[in-house]
DRENGU-624656 format. One record per atom (N, C-alpha, C, O): x, y, z. Coordinates in steps of 0.1 Angstrom, whole numbers, plus 5000, padded with zeros to 4 digits. Atoms other than C-alpha are relative to their C-alpha. Example, Ala and Ser with C-alpha at 12.3 -4.5 7.8 and 13.67 -1.06 7.14 Angstrom:
<lumlos>
500949885000 512349555078 500950125000 501950125007 499149895000 513749895071 499250115008 499750225009 
</lumlos>
This chain:
<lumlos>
498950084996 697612747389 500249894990 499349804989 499750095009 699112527363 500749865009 501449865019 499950124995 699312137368 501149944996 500949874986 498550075005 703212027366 500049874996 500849814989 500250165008 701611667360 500249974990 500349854987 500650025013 701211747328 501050074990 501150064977 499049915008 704011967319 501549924991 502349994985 499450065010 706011717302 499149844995 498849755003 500950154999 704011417285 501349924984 501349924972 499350095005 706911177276 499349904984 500049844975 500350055010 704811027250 499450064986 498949994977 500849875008 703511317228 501049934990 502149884994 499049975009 704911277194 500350114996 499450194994 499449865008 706911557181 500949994987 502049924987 498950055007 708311577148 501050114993 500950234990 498449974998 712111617140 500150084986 499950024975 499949985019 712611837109 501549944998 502449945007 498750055003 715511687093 500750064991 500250094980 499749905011 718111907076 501049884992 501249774995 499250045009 720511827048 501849995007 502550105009 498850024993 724011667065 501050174997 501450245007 499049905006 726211957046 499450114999 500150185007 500849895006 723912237036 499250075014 499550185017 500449964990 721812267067 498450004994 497549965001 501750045005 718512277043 499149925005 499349815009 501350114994 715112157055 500049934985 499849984974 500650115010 714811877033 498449975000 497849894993 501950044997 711011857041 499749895008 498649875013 500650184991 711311487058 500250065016 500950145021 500349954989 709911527091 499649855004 498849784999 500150134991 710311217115 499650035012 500350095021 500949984986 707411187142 500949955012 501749875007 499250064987 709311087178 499150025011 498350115013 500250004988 708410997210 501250065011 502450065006 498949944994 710711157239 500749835006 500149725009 498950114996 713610897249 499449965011 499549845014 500150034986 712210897283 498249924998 497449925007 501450025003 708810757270 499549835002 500349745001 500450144994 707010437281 500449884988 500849764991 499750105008 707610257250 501749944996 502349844993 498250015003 711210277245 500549975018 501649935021 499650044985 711310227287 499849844998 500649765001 500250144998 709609897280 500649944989 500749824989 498750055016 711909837246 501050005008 501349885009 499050034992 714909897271 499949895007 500449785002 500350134997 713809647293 499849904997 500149805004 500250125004 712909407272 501649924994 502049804996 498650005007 716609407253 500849965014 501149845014 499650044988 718009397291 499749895005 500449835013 500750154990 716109117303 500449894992 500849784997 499150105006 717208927273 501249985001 501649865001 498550075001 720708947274 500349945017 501249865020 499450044986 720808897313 499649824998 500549755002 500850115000 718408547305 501049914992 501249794993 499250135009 720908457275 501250015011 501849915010 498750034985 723808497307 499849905006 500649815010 500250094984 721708327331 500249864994 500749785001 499850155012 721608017301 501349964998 501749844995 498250015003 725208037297 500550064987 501750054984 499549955008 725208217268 501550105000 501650195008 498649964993 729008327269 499950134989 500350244994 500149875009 728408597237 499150034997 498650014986 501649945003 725408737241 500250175001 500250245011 500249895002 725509057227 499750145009 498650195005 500549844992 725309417252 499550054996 500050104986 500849885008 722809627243 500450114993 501350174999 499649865002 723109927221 498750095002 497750114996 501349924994 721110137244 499650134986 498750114978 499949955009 721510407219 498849974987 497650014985 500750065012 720410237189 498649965008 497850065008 501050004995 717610107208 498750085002 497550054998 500349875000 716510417217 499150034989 497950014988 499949965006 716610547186 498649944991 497650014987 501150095009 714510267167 499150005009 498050015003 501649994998 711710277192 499350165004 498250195009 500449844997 711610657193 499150064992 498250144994 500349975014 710710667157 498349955001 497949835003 501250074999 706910687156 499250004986 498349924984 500649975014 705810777120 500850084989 501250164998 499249905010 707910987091 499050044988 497850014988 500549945008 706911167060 501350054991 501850164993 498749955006 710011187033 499850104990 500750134982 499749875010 708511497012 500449954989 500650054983 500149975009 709211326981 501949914998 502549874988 498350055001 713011206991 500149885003 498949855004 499650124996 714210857001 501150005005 501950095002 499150074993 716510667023 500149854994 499349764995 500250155009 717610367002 498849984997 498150084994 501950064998 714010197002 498950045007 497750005005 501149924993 712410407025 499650144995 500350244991 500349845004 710610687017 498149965002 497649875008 501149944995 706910827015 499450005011 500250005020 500349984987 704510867043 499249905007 498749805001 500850094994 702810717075 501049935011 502249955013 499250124989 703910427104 501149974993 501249984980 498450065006 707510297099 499649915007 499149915018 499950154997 707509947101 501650025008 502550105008 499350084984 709809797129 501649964989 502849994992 498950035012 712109677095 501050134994 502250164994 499549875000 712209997083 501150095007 502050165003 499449924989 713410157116 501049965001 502050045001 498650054995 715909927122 500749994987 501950004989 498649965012 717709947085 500250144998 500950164988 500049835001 717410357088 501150035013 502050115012 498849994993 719210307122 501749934996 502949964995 498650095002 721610047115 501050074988 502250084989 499349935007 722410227085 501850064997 502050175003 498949924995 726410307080 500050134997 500750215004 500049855009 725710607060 499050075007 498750175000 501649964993 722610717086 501050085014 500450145023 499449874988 725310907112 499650115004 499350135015 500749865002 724211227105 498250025004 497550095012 501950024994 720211117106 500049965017 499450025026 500150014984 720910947140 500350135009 499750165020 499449914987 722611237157 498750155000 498750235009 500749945003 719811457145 498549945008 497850015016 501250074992 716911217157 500050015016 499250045025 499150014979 718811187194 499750135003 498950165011 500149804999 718911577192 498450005008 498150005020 501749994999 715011567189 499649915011 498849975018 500450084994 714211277209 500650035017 500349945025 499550024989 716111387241 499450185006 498850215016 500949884994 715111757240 498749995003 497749974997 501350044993 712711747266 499050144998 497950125004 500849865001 711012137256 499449934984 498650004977 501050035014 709811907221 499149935009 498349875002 501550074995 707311737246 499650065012 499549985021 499849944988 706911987272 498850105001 498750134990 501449935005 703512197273 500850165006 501650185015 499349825004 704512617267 499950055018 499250045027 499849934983 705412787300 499050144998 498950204988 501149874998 702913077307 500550135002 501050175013 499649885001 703713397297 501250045011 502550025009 499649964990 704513527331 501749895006 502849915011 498650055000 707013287335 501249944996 502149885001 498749975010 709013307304 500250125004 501450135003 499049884997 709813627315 500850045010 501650145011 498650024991 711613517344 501349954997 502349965004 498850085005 714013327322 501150064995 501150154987 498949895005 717213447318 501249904991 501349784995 499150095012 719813277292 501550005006 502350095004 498550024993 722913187311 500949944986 502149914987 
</lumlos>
């Protein structure tokens, strides 16, 4: 009997191969992620929320809305490896600094990388442990 506790573990890294915007090529950079639904980016949402309510409750009259999104995004990001390529100033491998992440998101020219990361970071079968034989072959492709 398999244990459904375990059948998605929100915090697993999985990483994103990243293709080339135009071409479709694996470029080789492979960006580690945690899944969107994952305790760190739950408590990154929160934290971003609790601020702007606090700069309200202050009186802050233009206190910024969150971009859950963006958000997201920069705390999904758990490690990369650029193969050799760069992003402006980013490139080789290991931890992405917190600086890093957030000029890779903010990025204007980074559209294409974001919608790619989201992709990965939301598909819940990249952190999902393999279904057992017997019941992949119940699955039928609607």
């Amino acid at each position: 009997m398999a244990d459904l506790s375990v059948a998605v573990e929100y915090d697993r890294v999985y990483p994103v191969v990243i293709r080339h915007p135009v071409t479709g090529d694996d470029e080789g950079v492979r960006v580690n992620v945690v899944s969107k639904d994952s305790r760190r980016v739950v408590e990154a949402l929160r934290k971003e929320q609790g601020d702007y309510w606090s700069k309200l409750a202050d009186g802050v009259k233009d206190a910024a809305v969150p971009d859950v999104e963006r958000v997201v995004l920069i705390n999904c990001i758990d490690s990369w490896d650029w193969a050799g390529s760069e992003f402006a100033h980013i490139s080789g491998a290991g931890a992405a600094s917190l600086d890093d992440r957030i000029f890779l998101i903010d990025h204007p020219n980074a559209k294409w990388f974001r919608d790619q990361l989201a992709a990965g970071t939301a598909n819940l079968e990249n952190f999902s442990q393999a279904l057992p034989k017997i019941a992949r072959r119940g699955l039928k492709k609607t």
